[in-house]
N, C-alpha and C positions, 0 to 999 in steps of 0.2 A: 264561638261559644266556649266558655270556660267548663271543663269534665268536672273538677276538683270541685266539691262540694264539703259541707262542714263534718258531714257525716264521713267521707270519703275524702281523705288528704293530701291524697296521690292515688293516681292512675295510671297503668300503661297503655303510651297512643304507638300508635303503628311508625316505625321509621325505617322503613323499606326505602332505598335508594329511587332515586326519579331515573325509569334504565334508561329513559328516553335521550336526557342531557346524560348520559352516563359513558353511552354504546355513543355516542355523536359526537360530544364535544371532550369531557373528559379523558377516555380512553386515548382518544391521537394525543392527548398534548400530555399525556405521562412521561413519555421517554423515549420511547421505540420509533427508530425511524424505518426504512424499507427494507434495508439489510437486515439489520438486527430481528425483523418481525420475521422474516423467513430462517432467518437460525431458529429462532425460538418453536413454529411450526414442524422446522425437523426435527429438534429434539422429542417432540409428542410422536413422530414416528419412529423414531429410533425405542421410544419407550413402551411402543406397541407393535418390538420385535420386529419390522419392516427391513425386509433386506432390499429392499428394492425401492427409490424415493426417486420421482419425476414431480418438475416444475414448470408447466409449459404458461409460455407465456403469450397471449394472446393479443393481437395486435391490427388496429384500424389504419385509416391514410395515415401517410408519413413515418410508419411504424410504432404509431401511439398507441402506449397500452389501452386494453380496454378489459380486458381482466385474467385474473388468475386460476390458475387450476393445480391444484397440489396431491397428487398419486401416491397412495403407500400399499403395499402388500400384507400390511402388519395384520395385527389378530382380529382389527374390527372390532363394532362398538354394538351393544345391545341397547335397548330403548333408552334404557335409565341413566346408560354412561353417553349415549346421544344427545338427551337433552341437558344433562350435567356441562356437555362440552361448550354449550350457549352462556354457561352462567360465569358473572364472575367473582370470583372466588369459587372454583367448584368443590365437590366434597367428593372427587377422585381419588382414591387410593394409592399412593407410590411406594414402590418398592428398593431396595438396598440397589444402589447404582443407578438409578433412575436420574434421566436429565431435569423432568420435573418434579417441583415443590411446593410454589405457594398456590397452586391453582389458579391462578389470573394470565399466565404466558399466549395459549394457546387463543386467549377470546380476544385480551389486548392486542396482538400479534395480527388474528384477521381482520379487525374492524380500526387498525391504523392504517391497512391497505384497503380494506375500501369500507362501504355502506352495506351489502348484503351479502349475506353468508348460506350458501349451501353446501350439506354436509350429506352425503352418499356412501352408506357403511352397511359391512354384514361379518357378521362373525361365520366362523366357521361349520357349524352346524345350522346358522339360523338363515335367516329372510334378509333382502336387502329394502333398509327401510332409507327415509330423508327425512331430513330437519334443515329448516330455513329460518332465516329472520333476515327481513328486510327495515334497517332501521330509518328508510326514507318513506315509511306507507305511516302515514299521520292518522291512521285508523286505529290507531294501539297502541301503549303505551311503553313500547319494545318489552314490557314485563311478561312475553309467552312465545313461544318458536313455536313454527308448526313440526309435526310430526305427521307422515304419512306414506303413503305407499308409491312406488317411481312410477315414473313416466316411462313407456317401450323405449324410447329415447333412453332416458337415463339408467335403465337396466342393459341396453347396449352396450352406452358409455362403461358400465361395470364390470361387463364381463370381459370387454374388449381387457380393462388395464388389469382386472382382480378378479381372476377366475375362482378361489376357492373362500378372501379374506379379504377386508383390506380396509381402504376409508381414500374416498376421493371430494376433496373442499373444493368449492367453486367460491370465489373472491367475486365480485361485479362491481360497478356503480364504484369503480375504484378513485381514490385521492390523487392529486396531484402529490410526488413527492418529488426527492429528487433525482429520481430517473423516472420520466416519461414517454423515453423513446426504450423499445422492446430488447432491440440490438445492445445498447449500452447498457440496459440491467443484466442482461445473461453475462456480458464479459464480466462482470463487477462481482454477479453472484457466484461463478466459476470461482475466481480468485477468491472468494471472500468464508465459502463455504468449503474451501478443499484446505483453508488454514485454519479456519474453528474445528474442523471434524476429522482434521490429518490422521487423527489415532483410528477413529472411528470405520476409517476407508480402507477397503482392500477387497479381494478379490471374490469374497462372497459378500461385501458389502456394498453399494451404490448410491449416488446421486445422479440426476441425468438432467440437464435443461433444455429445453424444448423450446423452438418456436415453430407451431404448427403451419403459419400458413407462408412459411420460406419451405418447411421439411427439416428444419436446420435441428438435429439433435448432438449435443456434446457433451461424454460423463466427466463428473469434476473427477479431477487428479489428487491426491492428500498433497500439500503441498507444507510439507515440516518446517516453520521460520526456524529452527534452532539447526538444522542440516547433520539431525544425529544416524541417519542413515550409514553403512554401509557404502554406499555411490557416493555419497558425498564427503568423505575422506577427507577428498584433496582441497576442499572448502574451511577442515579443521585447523583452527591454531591450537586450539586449546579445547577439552570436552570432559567434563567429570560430572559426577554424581555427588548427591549427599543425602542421606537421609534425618528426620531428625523425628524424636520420637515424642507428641504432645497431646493430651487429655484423652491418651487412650486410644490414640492413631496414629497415622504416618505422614510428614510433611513431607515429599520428595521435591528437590530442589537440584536441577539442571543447568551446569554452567557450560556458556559456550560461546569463546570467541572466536570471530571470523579473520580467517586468513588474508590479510590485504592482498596479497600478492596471488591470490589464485581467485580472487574475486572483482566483477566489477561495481562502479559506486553503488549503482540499483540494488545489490545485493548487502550494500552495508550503508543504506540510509539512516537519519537519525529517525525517521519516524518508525522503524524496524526495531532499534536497539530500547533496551531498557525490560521493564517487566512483563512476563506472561502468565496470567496465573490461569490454570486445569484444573478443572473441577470435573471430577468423574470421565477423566478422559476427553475433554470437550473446555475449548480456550475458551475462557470468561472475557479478558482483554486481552491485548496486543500491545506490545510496545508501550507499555505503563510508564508512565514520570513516577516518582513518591519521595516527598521532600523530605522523609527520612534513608528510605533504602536505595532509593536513586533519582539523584534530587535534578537531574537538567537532561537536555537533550544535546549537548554542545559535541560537537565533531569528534573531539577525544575520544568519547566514548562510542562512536556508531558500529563498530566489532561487539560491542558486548551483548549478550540475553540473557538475560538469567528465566526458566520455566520453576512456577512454583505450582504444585501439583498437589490436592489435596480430595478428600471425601466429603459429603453432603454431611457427615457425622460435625466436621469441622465448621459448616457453615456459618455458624453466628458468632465464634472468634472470626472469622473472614471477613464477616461483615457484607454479604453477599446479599445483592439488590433483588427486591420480588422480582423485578422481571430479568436478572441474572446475564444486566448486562455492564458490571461493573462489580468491584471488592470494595471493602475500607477495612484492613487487617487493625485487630486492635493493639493497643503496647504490649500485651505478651507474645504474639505473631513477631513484632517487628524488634521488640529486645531478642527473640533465640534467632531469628534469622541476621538479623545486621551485623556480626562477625563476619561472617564469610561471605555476604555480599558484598559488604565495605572494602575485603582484601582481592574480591575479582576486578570490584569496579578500579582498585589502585594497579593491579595488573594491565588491565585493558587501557589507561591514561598510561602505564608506563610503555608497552606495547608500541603505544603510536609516538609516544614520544623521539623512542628508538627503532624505529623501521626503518632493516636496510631498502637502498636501493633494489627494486624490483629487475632492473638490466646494469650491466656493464656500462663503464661509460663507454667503451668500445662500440658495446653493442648499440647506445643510443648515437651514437656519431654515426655510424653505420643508415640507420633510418634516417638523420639530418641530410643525407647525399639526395637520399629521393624527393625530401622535401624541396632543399635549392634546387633541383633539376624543374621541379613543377611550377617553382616561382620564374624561374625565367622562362620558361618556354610561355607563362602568360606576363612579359613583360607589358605589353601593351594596355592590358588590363590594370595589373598596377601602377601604372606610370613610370615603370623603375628608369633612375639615370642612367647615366653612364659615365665612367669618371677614369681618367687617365693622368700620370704627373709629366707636368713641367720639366726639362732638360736640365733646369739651371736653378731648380727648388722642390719641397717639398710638398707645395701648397695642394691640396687635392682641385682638380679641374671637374665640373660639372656641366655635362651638357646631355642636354635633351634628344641631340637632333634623330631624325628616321632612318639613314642610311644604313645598309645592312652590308657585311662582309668585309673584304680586304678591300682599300681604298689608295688608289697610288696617286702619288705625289706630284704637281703640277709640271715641279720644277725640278727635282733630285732625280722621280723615276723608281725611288724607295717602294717598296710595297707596305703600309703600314696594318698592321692584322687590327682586325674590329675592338673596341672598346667594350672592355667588358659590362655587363651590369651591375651593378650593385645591390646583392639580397641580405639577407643576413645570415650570417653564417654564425652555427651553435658549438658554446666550449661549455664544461664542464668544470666543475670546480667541487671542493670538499672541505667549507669553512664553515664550521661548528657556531664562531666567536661571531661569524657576519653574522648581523642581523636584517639584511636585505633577503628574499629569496630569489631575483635575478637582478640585472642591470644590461643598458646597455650601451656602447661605445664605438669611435671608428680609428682607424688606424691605418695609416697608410694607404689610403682606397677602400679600405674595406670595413662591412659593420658587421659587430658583434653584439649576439644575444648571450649572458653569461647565465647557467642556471646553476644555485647554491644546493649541489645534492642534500645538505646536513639541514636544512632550513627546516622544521616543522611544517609548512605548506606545503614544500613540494614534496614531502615524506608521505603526505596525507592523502595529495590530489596527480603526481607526477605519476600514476603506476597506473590504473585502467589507462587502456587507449582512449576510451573517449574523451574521458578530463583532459591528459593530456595533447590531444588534439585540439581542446578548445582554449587551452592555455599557450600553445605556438600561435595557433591563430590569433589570439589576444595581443601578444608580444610583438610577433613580426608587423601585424597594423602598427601597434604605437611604434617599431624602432623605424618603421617607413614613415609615417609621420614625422615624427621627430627629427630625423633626416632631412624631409623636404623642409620644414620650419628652420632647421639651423643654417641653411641657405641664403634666408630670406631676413635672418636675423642671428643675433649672437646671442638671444638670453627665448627661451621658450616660452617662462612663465608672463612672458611682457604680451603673450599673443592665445592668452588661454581659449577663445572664443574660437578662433583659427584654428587652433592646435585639437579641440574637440571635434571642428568639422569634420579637419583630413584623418583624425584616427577612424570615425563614422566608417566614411570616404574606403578608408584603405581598411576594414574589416568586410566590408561587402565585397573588396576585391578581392580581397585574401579569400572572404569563402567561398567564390567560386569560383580559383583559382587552385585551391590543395582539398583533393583527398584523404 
C-alpha cells in the first residue's frame, strides 16, 4: 500500500535495521575474525579502567570450544549503559584516550564469536543486573535484550571474579572460526594480545587466559615487536625517535632496526618487518606493506620497523577502520612522513647489503671438525665411499667395500691402515665479484664444500644457527650426491631424475645423521 497521497507527497516510513540478519549474518562477515574480536572486547575493558582482564576459555571433547567468558574488574555498567552495550552503533560516550569510538566494536566483536550474548555487571555502588540476547530464539526479532535480575548461580559467578565492579560477557552458541580447539586459541591469544597491548601491560596492569577445565591459567607477557626496552639492547642495530608536529598534535614515529647478528630469523621475519601504527597506545596493525612508505616485504628489508604512533584527535587523516582493525593514512600523513621512512628503509637495504660475517672464518672451521666427525661416525647411514690413490697415478679409486681397520697384505706382510672416508670438508672464501654463494669440488681424494662469505645469501641466512644448519644439511646431501653420480657418469645434468633421487636419498641421511 502506497502512504503518499495527493494531499501528502511524502512521508516518513520507518527504516530500522532487520537486527535479526543484522546480529546473524551481517555482523560475522564485516571483518573481524577471532583474534581481532577479542582485542577489540579488551579494549571496552581497558576503557572501563579494568586492571584486571581474564579470558577463559571453555572447552567440550577433543578440547573444542564451546564457549567464552570474558572478566574485567572495571567500573561496571548501569541499566542504560547495559542495554546500549546490545546495540549497534551505541550512543556510549568516550573519553580523550579511550580505545573506543564508533560504537559497533564491542557488539561486532561478541556476535562474530558466537550467537548468544550474556552480559553480568555492577557498578560500584549499584546492584548486579544481566542482559542477554540470544539471536538463535526465532521468537523475536533480536530488536530487544532482556534485562533482569541473576541467577544464585550467576551472582556467585560475580562475586567469585568482581567483588566490588566489573562486567563478566558469556559468549555461547559459538562459530566455528579458525581456532576450534581451546589449547591453540590461548597459545595464539597470548602472543597476539601481549603485542597489540605491549604498552598497555605491566605490573598493575593484566591479562590472564584461562582454561578452566585443564586449571591451565597463563598472564600474557607485553611482548614489544620493535625491542625498544632496555633488556633488549643487544637486539639494537639501530633505534631513534622522531616526532612530527600535524593538525594540532603529535605523530611520534619509532625507527628500529634489528641486529642480524644478535638475533635469530624468527625474530627478523618478513611478516614482522614493515609498519606499526599506535593509536592511543594500543597496535592498530602489525607488520604493515604500503605501496607508498613501504612498498614489499622482500628479505632486504626483514630488520626494519618503523612504529607510527598517534591520537584518536588524528583519526580520520589515519583513515582508521570502524572496527580499528586497520589505517589508510591520507596524502598528507604520507607526504610529511615519506622522508625519513624512505631514508630508514635505504638504510635497512644497505645494512643487509653489507653485513659482516657473524664468526670468524677460524671460528666456523672450528664447528666444520664437529660436523666431519658426525658424518663419518654415520658412515653407514650415508653410504660414504672410500677412496684411496693408485702407486702409479693420480686417478681417485672408489670403493665401497665393509672391512674395517688395518688390513695386511696377503703377500708383502705390509700392514695397510684403513681407507679413509670421504665427507665433505668446508673452506671459506671472501669474493665480493663471485656471483655463486657456494660450489662444490674434489681434489685429490677429497671433497669440497666452498662457502662465498661476501655473497648476499649467505650474509642474509649464514649467521642464526638454525639457517645455517639447514644450509650444511642442504649442501653436504647435494655434494654426496653429486659424488656418487660423477661415479657412474661424467656429466650430472645427463641423469637429472637420478641425481634428484639420491639428493632426497642423502638429505634424510644427513638429517639423521648431524646435530
Amino acid at each position: 500500500m502506497i502512504a503518499v497521497n495527493e494531499t501528502s507527497r511524502s512521508v516518513f516510513r520507518d527504516i530500522i535495521p532487520n537486527n535479526s540478519k543484522l546480529l546473524r549474518v551481517v555482523i560475522p562477515a564485516l571483518g573481524h575474525d577471532q583474534i581481532t574480536s577479542f582485542e577489540d572486547i579488551v579494549d571496552n575493558s581497558f576503557d572501563a579502567m579494568a586492571t584486571e582482564i581474564k579470558i577463559l576459555i571453555s572447552e567440550g571433547k577433543k578440547e573444542k570450544i564451546t564457549s567464552y567468558t570474558i572478566v574485567d574488574n572495571g567500573c561496571g555498567m548501569d541499566e542504560d549503559t547495559l542495554v546500549e552495550s546490545f546495540r549497534f552503533a551505541t550512543n556510549i560516550e568516550h573519553t580523550e584516550g579511550d580505545l573506543g569510538k564508533y560504537g559497533v566494536g564491542g557488539t561486532v566483536s561478541c556476535f562474530t564469536l558466537g550467537n548468544t550474548k550474556k552480559t553480568i555487571t555492577k557498578t560500584k555502588n549499584g546492584k548486579i543486573i544481566v542482559g542477554e540476547l540470544d539471536t538463535t530464539n526465532t521468537s523475536n526479532n533480536c530488536d530487544k535484550c532482556s534485562i533482569r535480575i541473576p541467577t544464585p548461580n550467576e551472582t556467585e559467578l560475580f562475586n567469585e571474579y568482581c567483588p566490588e565492579s566489573g562486567t563478566i560477557i558469556v559468549i555461547s552458541n559459538v562459530r566455528d572460526l579458525q581456532y576450534t580447539n581451546a589449547r591453540h586459541l590461548k597459545n595464539r591469544l597470548i602472543t597476539s594480545l601481549g603485542t597489540t597491548f605491549y604498552q598497555r601491560l605491566n605490573s598493575n596492569r593484566s591479562i590472564v587466559i584461562e582454561l578452566p577445565k585443564k586449571e591451565e591459567s597463563t598472564r600474557v607477557a607485553p611482548a614489544d615487536p620493535l625491542y625498544k626496552s632496555d633488556e633488549n639492547k643487544v637486539n639494537q642495530k639501530s633505534l631513534y625517535s622522531k616526532k612530527f608536529n600535524f593538525a594540532g598534535s603529535i605523530i611520534a614515529v619509532t625507527f628500529m632496526e634489528i641486529d642480524r647478528l644478535t638475533t635469530e630469523s624468527s625474530d627478523r621475519s618478513s611478516r614482522d618487518a614493515g609498519l606499526y601504527f599506535n593509536r592511543n597506545n594500543r597496535l592498530i596493525s602489525s607488520g604493515q606493506v604500503h605501496k607508498t612508505l613501504w612498498p614489499s616485504k622482500h628479505q632486504t628489508y626483514n630488520c626494519g620497523r618503523v612504529e607510527i604512533s598517534f591520537s584518536e584527535d588524528l583519526d580520520e587523516y589515519f583513515g582508521l577502520a570502524a572496527l580499528k582493525n586497520k589505517v589508510s593514512p591520507n596524502s598528507e600523513i604520507i607526504n610529511l612522513l615519506l622522508p625519513d621512512i624512505k631514508a630508514f628503509h635505504s638504510q635497512v637495504a644497505y645494512s643487509s647489503r653489507n653485513a659482516p660475517s657473524s664468526k670468524t672464518v677460524e671460528e666456523l672451521e672450528e664447528e666444520d671438525e664437529n660436523w666431519t666427525k658426525q658424518l663419518k661416525s654415520n658412515a653407514a647411514i650415508l653410504d660414504l665411499h672410500k677412496s684411496t690413490k693408485s702407486s702409479d697415478s693420480n686417478i681417485i679409486r672408489i670403493n665401497s667395500g665393509e672391512k674395517k681397520g688395518s688390513v695386511s697384505s696377503k703377500e708383502t706382510g705390509i700392514t695397510r691402515t684403513a681407507r679413509e672416508r670421504i665427507v665433505p670438508e668446508w673452506a671459506y672464501v671472501e669474493e665480493p665479484r663471485t656471483p655463486q654463494p657456494y660450489w662444490h669440488h674434489w681434489d685429490e681424494g677429497r671433497m669440497y664444500i666452498t662457502i662465498n662469505l661476501c655473497h648476499p645469501f649467505i650474509k642474509q641466512h649464514y649467521k642464526s644457527e638454525s639457517e645455517k644448519i639447514l644450509i650444511k644439511k642442504f649442501l653436504t646431501a647435494h655434494s654426496l650426491a653429486a659424488f656418487d653420480i660423477s661415479i657412474e657418469s661424467d656429466v650430472v645434468s645427463e641423469n637429472v631424475s637420478i641425481y634428484l633421487d639420491k639428493v632426497s636419498t642423502k638429505l634424510n641421511a644427513v638429517d639423521k645423521s648431524v646435530k
